[in-house]
N, C-alpha and C positions, 0 to 999 in steps of 0.2 A: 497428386491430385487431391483436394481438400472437399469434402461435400459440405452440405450446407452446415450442418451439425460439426465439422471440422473448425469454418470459419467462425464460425460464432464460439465456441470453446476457443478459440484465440482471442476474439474480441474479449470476450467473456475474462478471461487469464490476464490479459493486456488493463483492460479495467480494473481490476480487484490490485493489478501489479498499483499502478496510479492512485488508486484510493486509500492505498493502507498509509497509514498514520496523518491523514484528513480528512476533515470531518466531511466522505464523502460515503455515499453507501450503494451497495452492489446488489440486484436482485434478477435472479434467471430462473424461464423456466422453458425446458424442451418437449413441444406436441411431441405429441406419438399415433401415428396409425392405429395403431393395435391397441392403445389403451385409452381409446375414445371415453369409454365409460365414465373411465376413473380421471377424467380430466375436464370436468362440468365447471362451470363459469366460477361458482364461489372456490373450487378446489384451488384450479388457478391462481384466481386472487389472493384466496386464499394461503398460499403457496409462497407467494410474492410477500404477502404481510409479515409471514413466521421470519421468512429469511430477512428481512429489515427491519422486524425486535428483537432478532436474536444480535443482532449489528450494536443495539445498542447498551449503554453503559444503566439508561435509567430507563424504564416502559412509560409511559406520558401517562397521566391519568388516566386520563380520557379512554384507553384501551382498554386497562386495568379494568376501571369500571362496567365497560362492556363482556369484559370474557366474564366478569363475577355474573351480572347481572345475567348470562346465557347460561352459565353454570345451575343456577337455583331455577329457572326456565326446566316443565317438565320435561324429562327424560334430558335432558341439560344438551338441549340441540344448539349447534353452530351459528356463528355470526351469518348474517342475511346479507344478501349482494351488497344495498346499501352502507351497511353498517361498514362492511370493509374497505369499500372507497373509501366513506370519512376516515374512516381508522389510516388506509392509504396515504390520504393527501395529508393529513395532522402529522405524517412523517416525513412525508416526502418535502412538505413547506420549509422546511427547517434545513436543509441540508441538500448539497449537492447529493443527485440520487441518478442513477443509470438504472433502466426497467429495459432488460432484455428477452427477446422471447424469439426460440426458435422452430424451423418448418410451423409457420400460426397458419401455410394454408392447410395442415391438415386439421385444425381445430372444426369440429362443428361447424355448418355456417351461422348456423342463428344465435349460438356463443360467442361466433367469432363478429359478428354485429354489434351486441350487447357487449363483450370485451373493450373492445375498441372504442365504443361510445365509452364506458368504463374508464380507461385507458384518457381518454381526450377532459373526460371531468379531472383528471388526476394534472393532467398538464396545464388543464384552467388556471389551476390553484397553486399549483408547485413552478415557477416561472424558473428554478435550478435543480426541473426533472429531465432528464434525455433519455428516449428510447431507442431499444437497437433491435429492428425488427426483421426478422431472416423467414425468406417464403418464396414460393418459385412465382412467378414474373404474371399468374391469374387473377393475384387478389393488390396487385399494385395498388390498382383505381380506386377501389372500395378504402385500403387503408391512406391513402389518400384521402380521400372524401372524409373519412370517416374521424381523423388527426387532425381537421381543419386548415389542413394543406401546409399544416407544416411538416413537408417529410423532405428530404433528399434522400435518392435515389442512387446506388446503387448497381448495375448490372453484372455481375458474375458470372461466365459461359465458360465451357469446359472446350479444351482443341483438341481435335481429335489425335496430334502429338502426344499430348499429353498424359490421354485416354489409355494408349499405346504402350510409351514407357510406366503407367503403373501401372499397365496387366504385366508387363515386363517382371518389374521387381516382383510379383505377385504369383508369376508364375517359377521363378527364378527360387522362392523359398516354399513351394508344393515340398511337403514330409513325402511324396510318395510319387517321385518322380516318373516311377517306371511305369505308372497308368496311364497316363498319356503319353499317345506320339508326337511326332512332329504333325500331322496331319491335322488333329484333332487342334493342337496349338496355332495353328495357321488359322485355323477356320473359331477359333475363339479371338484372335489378334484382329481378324478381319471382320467381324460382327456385332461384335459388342461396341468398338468404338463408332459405328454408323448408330447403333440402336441406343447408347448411350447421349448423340450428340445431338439429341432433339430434347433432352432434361433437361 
């Protein structure tokens, strides 16, 4: 059974397999629950930029001249939402580019608004940008709308078979087998894959 974070780390591996030795370029980045904080709009972007100059062989002026110019900026604060679009699309124009991003519904939603708008100036400009966008099935309509209806869709659901044979294998290499019964394993077999098949 693969969660969403599985598939996309295959997309993810499957792309970068395809891109190596043309001139294509690869950029991921994985929400997180728990690290809400540290994953505010410019981070992201920002996140995405580093991993598409570090891809490259030369840094384009144009960047160059902006990291200096935010450098000698008191206390030498970071590129501004804007700034990193341009910076974005000035790379992404040039080059085939894949922009992946996974679970985005747990991003913020008001990040996750302004990303997306973000995200859609990026595909304005870049006409060989492709994004691979991985989220459970609440924020379809929004990244829809918000991509300018260019998305195809996707559905991935879990079977409760499925579900099943990987508590199997899962239960099957428990280090401390003798904590559980049979009982206890029956009634994990039997509940998880019901409470599971609504994800």
């Amino acid at each position: 059974m693969l969660t969403s974070c599985g598939v996309s780390s295959l997309v993810i591996d499957r792309l970068c397999d395809q891109a190596e030795g043309r001139d294509a370029a690869v950029a991921c980045f994985y929400f997180d629950f728990a690290a809400r904080k540290d994953q505010s709009l410019t981070n992201v972007l920002g996140a995405l930029l580093k991993q598409l100059v570090c891809g490259l062989e030369d840094t384009p002026e144009e960047i160059s001249r902006a990291y200096r110019g935010q450098r000698s900026a008191i206390g030498g604060r970071g590129p501004q939402l804007a700034e990193i679009v341009r910076m974005l699309q000035t790379i992404t124009s040039g080059k085939h580019t894949f922009i992946c991003l996974d679970a985005l519904d747990e991003c913020v939603v008001r990040d996750r608004v302004k990303l997306l708008d973000s995200l859609n100036q990026i595909l304005q400009g870049s006409p060989g940008t492709r994004m691979f966008v991985a989220g459970r099935s609440h924020i379809r309509a929004e990244v829809r709308r918000r991509l300018s209806k260019r998305v195809s869709t996707i559905r991935l659901t879990s079977r409760r078979d499925d579900i099943i044979s990987y508590l199997h294998s899962r239960l099957s290499e428990d280090p401390t087998p003798d904590a559980m019964d049979s009982s206890l394993e029956e009634d994990i077999l039997e509940k998880i894959p019901e409470d599971m098949s609504e994800m």
